[in-house]
C-alpha positions in Angstrom: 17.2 13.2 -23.0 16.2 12.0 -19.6 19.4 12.2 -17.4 18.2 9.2 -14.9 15.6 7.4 -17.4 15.0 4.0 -16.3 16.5 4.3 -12.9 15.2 4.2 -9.1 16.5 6.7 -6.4 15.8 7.4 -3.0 15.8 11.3 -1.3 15.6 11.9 2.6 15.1 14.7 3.9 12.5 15.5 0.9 10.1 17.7 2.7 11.7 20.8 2.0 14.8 22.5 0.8 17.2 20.6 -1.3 16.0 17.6 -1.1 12.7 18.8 -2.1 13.9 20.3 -5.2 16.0 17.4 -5.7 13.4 14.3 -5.6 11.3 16.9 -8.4 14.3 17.7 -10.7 15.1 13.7 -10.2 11.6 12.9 -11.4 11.7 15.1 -14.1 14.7 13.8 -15.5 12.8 10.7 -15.3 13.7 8.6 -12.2 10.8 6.7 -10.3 11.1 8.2 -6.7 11.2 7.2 -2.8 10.9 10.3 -0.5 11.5 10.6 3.1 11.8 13.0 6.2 9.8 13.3 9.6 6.9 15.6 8.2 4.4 13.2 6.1 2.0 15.7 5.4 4.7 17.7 2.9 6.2 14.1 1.7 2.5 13.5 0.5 1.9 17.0 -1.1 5.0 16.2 -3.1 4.5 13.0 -4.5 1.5 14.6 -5.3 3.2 17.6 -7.5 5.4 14.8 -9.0 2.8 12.8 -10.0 0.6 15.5 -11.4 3.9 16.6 -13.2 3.8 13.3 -14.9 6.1 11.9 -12.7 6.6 8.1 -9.9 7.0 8.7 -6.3 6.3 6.9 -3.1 6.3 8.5 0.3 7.6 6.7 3.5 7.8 9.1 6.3 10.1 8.2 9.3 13.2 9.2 11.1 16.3 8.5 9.9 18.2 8.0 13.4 16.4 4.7 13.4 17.9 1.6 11.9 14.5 0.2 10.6 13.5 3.4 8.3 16.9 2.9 6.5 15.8 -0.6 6.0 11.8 0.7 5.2 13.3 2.9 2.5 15.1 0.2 0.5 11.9 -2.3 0.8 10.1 -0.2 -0.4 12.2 1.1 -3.3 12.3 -2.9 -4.3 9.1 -3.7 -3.8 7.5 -1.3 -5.7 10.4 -0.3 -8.5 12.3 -3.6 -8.7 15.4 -1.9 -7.8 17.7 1.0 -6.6 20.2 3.1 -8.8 20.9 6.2 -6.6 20.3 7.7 -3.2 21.0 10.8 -2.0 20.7 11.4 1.8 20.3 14.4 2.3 17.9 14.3 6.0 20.1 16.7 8.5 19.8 19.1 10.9 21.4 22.7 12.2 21.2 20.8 15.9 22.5 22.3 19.3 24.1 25.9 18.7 25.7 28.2 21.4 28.8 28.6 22.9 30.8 25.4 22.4 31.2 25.3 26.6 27.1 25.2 26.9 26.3 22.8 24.4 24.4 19.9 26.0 25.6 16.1 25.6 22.1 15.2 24.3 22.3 18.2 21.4 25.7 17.1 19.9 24.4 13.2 20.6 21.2 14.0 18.3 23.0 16.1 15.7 25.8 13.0 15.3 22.7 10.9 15.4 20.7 12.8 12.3 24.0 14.3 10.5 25.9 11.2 10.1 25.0 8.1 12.1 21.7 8.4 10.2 23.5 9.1 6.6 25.6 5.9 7.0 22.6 3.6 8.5 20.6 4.8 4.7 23.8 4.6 2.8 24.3 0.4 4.9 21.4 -0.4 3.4 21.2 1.2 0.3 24.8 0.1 -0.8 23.8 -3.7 -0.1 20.8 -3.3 -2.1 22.8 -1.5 -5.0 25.5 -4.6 -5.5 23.1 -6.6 -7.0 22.1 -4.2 -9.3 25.5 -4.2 -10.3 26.4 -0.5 -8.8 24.9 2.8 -8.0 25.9 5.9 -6.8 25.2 7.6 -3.3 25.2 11.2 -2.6 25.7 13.0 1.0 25.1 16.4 1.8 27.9 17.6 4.1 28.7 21.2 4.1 31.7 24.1 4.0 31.2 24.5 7.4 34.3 23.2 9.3 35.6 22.2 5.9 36.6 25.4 3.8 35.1 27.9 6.7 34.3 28.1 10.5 31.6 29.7 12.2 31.4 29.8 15.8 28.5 28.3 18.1 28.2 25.5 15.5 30.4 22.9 16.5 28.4 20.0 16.5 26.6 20.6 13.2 30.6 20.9 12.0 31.3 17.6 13.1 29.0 15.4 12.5 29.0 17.1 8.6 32.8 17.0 8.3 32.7 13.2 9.4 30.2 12.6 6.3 33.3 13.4 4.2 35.4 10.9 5.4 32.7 8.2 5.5 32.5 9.5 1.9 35.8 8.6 1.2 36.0 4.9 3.3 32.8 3.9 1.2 33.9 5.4 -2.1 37.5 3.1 -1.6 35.4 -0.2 -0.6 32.7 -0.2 -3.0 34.2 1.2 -6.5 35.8 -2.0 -7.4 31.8 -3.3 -7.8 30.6 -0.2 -9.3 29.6 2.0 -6.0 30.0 5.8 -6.0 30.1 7.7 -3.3 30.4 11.6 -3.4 29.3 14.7 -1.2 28.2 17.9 -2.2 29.2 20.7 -0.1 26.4 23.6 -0.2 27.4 27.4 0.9 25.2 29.1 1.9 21.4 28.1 0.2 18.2 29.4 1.0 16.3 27.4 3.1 14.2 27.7 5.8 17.4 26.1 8.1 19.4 28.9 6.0 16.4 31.4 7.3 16.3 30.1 10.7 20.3 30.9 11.2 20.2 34.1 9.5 16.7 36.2 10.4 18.2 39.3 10.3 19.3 41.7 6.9 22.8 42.3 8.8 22.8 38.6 8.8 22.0 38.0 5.6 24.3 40.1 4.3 27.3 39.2 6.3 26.6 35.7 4.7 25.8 36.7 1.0 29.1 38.9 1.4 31.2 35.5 2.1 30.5 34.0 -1.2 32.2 35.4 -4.8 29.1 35.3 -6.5 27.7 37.6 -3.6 24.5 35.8 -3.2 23.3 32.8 -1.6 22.0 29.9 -3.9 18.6 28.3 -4.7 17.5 24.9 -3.6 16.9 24.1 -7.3 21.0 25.0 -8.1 22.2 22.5 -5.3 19.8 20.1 -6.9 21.3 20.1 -10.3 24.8 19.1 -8.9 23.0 16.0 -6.9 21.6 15.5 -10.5 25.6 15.5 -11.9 26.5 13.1 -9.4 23.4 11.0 -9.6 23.9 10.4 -13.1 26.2 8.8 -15.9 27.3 12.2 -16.5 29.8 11.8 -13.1 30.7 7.9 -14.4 34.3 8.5 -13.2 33.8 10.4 -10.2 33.9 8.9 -6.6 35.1 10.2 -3.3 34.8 13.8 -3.6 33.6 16.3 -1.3 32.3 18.6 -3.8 31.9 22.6 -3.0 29.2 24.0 -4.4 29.5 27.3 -2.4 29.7 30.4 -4.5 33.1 30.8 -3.7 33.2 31.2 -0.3 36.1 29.0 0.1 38.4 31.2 -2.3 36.9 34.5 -1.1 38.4 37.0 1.2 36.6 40.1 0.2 
């Protein structure tokens, strides 16, 4: 059975990583797809895969820092599917790093922009359109850094991810009486090119598969089957979590 039959969602961020794997294992499971992030060229080759998978999905590239591509996304959503069920917005970035002391106003002002002024402008717009479908849910990814763990020389990429969690919780509270979730998954460590991009060394790479229980990092296509949980019916009666899905690392001290 087709977890998200009959049901339209929207995935920033689409052009690699999670939400890559995510907008495909959404379209498998039978949702008709909007995809977004900056680079068009990979938002096209992947409608592309989906539809010759058997699949729907529409590309819109954009940024989300801007008010309008929120606005772009849902348009287009309605105008071509009739509706929106789920949206998981997922666009971020690592940002700024360095000592805390050297990082520049216009690097943590662009990561707060991306991470979670641009996360609450998609989940504005998305929301409004969801109440007249009668409900919806809406997925974040945030993270277990400066949550379960802290790393230094990340501090704005801690922030503006931690403050997804309680924008999580404030939209989760106002919109469940008309059938709104709201939830964020919390990834440790995944492999992704951002994940690559951090860690380019093997010392670094295994200092970080070392923090987790499992002792590996995970798979863009494991984070996407949690969004998939919290996308569908399955997570009815869930709503304002910050949901780790990080190996362990936030139990583990060996």
């Amino acid at each position: 059975m087709e977890r998200l039959a009959g049901k339209v969602a929207i995935v920033t961020g689409a052009s690699g990583g999670i939400g890559f794997a995510t907008a495909k294992l959404f379209a498998a499971q039978g949702a008709k797809v909007v995809i977004g992030a900056r680079r068009e060229a990979e938002l096209d080759e992947l409608a592309a895969q989906i539809r010759a998978a058997g699949g729907d999905a529409i590309a819109l590239a954009g940024d989300v820092r801007a008010e309008d591509y929120a606005k772009a996304l849902v348009a287009l959503a309605v105008e071509r599917y009739g509706r929106l069920d789920v949206a998981f917005n997922n666009a971020g970035t690592l940002g700024e790093s360095g000592p805390s002391t050297s990082v520049s106003e216009a690097g943590w002002n662009d990561a707060i922009a991306i991470n979670l002024t641009g996360s609450f402008l998609g989940a504005k717009h998305q929301i409004a359109q969801m109440l007249k479908n009668g409900g919806g849910s809406v997925i974040f990814t945030s993270t277990f850094v400066g949550y379960s763990f802290a790393f230094p020389g990340v501090a704005a990429y801690a922030a503006s991810k931690s403050g997804l969690i309680g924008l999580t919780q404030a939209l989760a509270a106002e919109f469940g009486p008309q059938g709104v979730r709201v939830n964020a998954i919390l990834p440790g460590a995944v492999d992704t090119d951002m994940y690559r991009s951090m860690n380019s060394t093997a010392e670094s790479q295994s200092f970080i598969t070392n923090l987790h229980a499992l002792k590996r990092v995970a798979s863009a296509d494991e984070l996407a089957r949690s969004v998939l949980y919290l996308a569908s019916d399955d997570s009815a009666f869930v709503t304002g979590t910050a949901s780790l899905v990080d190996g362990g690392a936030s139990i583990t001290r060996t």
